[in-house]
N, C-alpha and C positions, 0 to 999 in steps of 0.2 A: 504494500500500500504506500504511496506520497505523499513524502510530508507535505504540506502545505505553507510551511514554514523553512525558514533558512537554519537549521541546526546546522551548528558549529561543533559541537561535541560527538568522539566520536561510539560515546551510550547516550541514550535519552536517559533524561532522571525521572526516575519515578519518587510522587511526594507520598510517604509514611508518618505516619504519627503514631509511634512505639517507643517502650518503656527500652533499654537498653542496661549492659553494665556495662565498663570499661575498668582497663586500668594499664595507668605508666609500666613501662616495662621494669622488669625488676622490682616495683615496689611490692609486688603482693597485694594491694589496698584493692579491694572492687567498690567502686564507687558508681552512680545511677545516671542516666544522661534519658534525654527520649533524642529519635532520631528522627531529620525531618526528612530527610529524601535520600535515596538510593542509586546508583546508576553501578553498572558493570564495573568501572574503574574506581568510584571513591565513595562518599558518601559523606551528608552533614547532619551536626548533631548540635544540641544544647548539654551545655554544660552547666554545672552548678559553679567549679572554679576554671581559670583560664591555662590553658594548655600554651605550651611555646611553638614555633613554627619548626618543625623538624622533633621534636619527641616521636617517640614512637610509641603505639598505645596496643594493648590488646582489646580486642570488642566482642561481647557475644550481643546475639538479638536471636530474641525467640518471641514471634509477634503471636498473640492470640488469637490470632484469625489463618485461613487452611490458604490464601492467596499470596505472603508474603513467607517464603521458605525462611528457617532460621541462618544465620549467620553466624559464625567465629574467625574472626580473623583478627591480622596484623596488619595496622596501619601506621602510615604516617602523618601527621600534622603538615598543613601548606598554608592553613589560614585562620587565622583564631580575629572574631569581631565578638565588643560587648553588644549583647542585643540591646533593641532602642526602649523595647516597651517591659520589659523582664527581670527580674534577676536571671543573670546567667551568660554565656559564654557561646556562639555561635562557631562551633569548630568543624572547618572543612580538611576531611582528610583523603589520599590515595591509600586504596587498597594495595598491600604489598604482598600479602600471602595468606589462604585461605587455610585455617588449620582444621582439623578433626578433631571432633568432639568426644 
């Protein structure tokens, strides 16, 4: 099917609104994030504290719903914004590798 649009990206994002954990590598700490959209390559999230550009994070998501498959992976941070209307931390990350649960 054609897009109708001029995408630039080469996954479309798909928008999610799920509960997530994450955590810095090496710390051990799982801490709670929701996640707001998905694509093949990365994916972005809110945070409760701000992450640096390049950390690297572990992520599980396991949405409650049977249309978005769960997720465990290793990402990397490229963009950390404070959100305008929130507490919290708007973090875009590149997917680096997909682990097994």
């Amino acid at each position: 099917m054609p897009r109708e649009y001029d995408e630039k990206r080469d996954f479309i994002r798909i928008s999610v609104d799920c509960e997530m954990q994450y955590s810095l590598a090496g710390s051990g700490q799982d801490e709670c994030g929701k996640v707001t959209n998905l694509s093949g390559r990365g994916m972005m999230f809110i945070a409760d504290r701000s992450l640096e550009v390049d950390d690297r994070v572990e992520v599980r998501i396991r949405p409650e719903n049977n249309v978005t498959p769960p997720l465990h992976a290793n990402v990397r941070v490229v963009r950390v914004s404070k959100q305008r209307h929130a507490d919290g931390y708007e973090i875009g990350a590149v997917i680096k590798e997909i682990l097994d649960d």
